[in-house]
GUZA-880294 format. One record per residue (C-alpha): x, y, z. Coordinates in steps of 0.001 Angstrom, whole numbers, padded with zeros to 6 digits, always signed. Each point is the difference from the previous one (the first is absolute). Layout:
N
XYZ/...
This chain:
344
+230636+080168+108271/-002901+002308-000006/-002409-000779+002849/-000003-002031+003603/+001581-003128+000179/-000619-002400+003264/+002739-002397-000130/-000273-003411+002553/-001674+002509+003164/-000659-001713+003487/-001087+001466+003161/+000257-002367+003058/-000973+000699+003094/+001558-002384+002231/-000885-003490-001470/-002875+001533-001817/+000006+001053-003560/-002081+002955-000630/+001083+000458-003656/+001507-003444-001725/+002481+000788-002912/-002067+001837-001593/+001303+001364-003848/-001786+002245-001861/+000532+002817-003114/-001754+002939-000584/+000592+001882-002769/-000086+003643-000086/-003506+001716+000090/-001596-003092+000596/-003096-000174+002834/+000259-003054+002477/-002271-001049+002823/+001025-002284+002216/-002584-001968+001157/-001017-002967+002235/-001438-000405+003748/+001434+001731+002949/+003216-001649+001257/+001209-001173-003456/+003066+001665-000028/-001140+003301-002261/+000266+003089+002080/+003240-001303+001122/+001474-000306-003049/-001570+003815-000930/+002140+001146+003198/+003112-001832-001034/-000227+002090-003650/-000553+002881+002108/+003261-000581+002114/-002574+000079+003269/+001058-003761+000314/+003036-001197-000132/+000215-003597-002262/+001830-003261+001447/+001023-000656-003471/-000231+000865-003768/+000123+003408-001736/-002334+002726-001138/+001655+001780-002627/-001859+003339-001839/+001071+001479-003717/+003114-002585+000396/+001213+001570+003657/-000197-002377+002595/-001996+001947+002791/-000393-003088+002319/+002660+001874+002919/-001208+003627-000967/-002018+001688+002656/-003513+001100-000867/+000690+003163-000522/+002319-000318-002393/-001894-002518-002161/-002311+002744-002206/-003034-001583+000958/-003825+001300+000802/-001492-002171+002768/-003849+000012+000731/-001098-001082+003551/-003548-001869+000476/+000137+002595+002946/+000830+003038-002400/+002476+001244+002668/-001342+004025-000685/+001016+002418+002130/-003202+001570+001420/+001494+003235+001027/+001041+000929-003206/-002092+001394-003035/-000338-002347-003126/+002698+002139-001569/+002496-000484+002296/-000386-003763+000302/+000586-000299-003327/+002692+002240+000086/+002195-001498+002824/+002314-002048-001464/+000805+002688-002237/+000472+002202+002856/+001927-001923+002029/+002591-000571-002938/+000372+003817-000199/-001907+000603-003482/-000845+003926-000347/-003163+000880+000981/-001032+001210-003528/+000954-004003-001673/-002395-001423+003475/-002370+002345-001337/-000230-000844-003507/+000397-003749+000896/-003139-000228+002351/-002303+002240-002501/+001469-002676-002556/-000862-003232+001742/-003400+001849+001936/-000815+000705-004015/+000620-004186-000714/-002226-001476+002714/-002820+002387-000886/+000200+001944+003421/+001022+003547-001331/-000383+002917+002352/+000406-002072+002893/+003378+000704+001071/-001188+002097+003087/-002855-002368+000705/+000672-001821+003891/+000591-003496-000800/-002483-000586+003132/-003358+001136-002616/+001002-002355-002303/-002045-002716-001119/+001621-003759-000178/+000518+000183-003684/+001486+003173+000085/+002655-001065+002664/+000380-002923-001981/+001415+002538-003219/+001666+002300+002514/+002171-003026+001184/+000474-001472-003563/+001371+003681-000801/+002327+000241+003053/+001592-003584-001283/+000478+001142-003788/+001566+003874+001243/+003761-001299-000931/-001177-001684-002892/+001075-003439+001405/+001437-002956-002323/-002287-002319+001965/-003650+000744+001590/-000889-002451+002648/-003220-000044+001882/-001137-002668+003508/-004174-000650-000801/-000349+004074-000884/-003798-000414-000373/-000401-002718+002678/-002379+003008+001975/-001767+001058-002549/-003647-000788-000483/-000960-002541-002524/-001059+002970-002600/+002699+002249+000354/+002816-002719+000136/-001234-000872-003586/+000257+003402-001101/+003091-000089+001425/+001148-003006-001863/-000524+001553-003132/+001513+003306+000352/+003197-001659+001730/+000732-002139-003411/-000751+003443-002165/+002298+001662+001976/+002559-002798-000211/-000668-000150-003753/+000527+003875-000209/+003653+000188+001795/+001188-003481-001280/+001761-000691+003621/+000493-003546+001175/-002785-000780+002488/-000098-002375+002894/-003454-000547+001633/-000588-002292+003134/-003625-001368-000186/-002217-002958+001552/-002778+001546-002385/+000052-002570-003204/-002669+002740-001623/+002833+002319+000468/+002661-001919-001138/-002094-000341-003338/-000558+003290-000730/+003101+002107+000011/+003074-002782-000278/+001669-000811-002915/+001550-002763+002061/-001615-001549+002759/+002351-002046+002516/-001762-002717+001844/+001833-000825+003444/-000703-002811+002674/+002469-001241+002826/+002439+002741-001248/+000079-001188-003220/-000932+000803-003510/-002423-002319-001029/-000911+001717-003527/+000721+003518-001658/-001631+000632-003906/-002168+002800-000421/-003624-000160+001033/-001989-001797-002703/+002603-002992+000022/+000050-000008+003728/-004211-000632-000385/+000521-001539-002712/+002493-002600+000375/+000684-000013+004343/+003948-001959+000463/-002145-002475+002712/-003181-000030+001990/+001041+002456+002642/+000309+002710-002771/-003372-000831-001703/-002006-000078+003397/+001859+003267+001174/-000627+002258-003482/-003668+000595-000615/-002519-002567+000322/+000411-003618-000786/-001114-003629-000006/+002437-002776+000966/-001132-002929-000640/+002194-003037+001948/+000816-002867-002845/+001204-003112+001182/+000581-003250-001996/-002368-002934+000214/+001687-003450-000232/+000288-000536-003629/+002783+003569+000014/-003255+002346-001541/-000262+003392+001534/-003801-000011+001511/-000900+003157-000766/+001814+000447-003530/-001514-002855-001577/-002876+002591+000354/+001954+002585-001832/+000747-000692-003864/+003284+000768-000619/+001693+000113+003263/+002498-002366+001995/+001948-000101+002794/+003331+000925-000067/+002944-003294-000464/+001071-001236+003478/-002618+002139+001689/-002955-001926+001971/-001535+003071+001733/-000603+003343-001324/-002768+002803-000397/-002035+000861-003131/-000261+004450+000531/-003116+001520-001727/-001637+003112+000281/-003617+000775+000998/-000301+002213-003346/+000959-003341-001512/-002513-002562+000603/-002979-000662-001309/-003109-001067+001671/-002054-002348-002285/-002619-002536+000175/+000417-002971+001915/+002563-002954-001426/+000664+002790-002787/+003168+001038+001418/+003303-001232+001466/-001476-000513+003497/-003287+000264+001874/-000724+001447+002626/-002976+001627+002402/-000204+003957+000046/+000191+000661+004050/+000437+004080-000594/-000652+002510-002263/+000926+003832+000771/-000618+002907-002416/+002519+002690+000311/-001848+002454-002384/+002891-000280-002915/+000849-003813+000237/-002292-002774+001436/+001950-002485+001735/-001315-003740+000148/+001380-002757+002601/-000416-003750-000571/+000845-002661+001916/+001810-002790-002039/+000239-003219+002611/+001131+002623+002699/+001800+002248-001995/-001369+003614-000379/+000853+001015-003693/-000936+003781-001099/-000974+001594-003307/-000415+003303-000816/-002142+001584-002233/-001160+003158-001498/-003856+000858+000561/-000617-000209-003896/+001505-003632+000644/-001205-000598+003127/-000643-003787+000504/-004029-000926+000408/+000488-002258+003252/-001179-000209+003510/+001587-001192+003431/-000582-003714+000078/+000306-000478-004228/+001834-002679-000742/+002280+001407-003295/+002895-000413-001857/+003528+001316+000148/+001509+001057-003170/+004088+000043+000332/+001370+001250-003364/+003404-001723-000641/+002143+003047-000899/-001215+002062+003076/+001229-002964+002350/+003441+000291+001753/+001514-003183+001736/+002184+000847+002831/+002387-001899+002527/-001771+000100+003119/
């Protein structure tokens, strides 16, 4: 089968379980992020694909060979460090070209190979340039250009543009997934950055507690979060708690048309995002609330209202922005079909 395969993988160390049977399939060319908070289990599992870790169990298995005993050098793999790993004595050129030259390619094919990669990540002419006068970005491309110099099957990378400044990382975002796009190679990216995640995966793999709690591409991930952990981790969201009252109704879905709580269930979350709700005149929506914030962010204006100790947030465009003032009592507009009920 075409593509990476991770079949039943655990890491333990001693009693504890770093990565939890975790299975997974990626098929070929496809762009994956794993995501979640630090400790979750996701940089270990990038080392065990990498052969840098050795698993307690399972198999990782790539184009239908089972790699899981294969050293890492063997493997055909690229492998970004957050660190970059660059050798600072050599020129751009030669970092690029020292896998190659290590392997015993002629000097001529190490030529043509770094002018051909310099040429892809827009740094042409560089080749003599000390990697010391580069700028961030720039060692960023030079590193991404040392991984790809084999042409790898896989391309891995550990939080690449973790060091980057807010700016630049974005650009970075963007020309990462074009370049992905361009050579069509299965990519692996380790991320805590949901913004990230969003813009260059096709799949985005939610882990917690070494497991994986949710992998769909991006929209459905917003969209349509497995549980509450998901939803409050991706983007911006408000959980609302929902509890039954004595006569078995869900409290706050009786203020939602349309919605009920799951069969057996007495406890869950309703997920909806700020873009989503509405801010109305009092009584006129689902709930109402005070407005105890409201911060303009130039491109969205985002209001806060407190809803019997519960902060709920809408978001809103400045041609929609909402005519209210801290202290306004107003209503909360909840549309149905934007309203996700989760286990808890």
């Amino acid at each position: 089968m075409s593509g990476l395969a991770i079949n039943d993988i655990t890491k333990k160390f001693g009693d504890f379980s770093a990565v939890d049977n975790v299975n997974l399939t990626v098929p070929h060319g496809t762009f994956v992020c794993l995501l979640g908070p630090s400790g979750c289990g996701k940089t270990t599992l990038l080392r065990m694909i990498a052969g840098l870790e050795e698993p307690t169990g399972g198999a990782i298995v790539l184009d239908g060979d089972d790699i899981t005993a294969l050293p890492t050098h063997k493997r055909n793999l690229g492998m970004v460090f957050q660190s970059l790993a660059l050798f600072p004595h050599l020129s751009v050129g030669d970092n690029i070209a020292y896998a190659l030259r290590i392997r015993g390619k002629p000097k001529e094919e190490q030529r043509k190979r770094v002018e051909d990669l310099l040429a892809l990540i827009h740094l042409p002419d560089f080749a003599d340039r000390p990697v010391a006068k580069l700028s961030g970005g720039q060692r960023q491309r030079v590193a991404i250009a040392r991984a790809l110099a084999l042409s790898p099957k896989l391309f891995l990378l550990d939080e690449p543009l973790s060091a980057l400044d807010a700016k630049l990382r974005e650009d970075m975002q963007v020309e990462l997934r074009q370049l992905q796009q361009r050579l069509g190679i299965t990519t692996i990216v380790v991320t805590h950055d949901q913004r990230e995640a969003m813009t260059m995966a096709d799949l985005v793999v939610v882990m917690g507690k070494g497991k994986i709690l949710q992998a769909a591409p991006p929209i459905e991930i917003y969209r349509k979060p497995a549980d509450a952990f998901v939803a409050d981790f991706i983007g911006i969201t408000n959980l609302l708690p929902i509890e039954t009252d004595g006569a078995g109704r869900a409290t706050v879905l009786t203020a939602v048309a349309g919605l009920s709580l799951p069969a057996g269930m007495s406890k869950a979350s309703l997920s909806i995002r700020p873009e989503d709700v509405g801010v109305a005149a009092p009584r006129s929506g689902a709930l109402t609330g005070t407005v105890s914030f409201v911060r303009d962010l130039g491109g969205t204006i985002e209001t806060f209202v407190d809803v019997g100790g519960t902060t709920i947030i809408a978001v809103a465009t400045p041609r929609e922005r909402p005519n209210v003032s801290v202290g306004q009592s107003v209503g909360i507009v909840l549309p149905p079909e934007s309203c996700v009920v989760l286990k808890p």
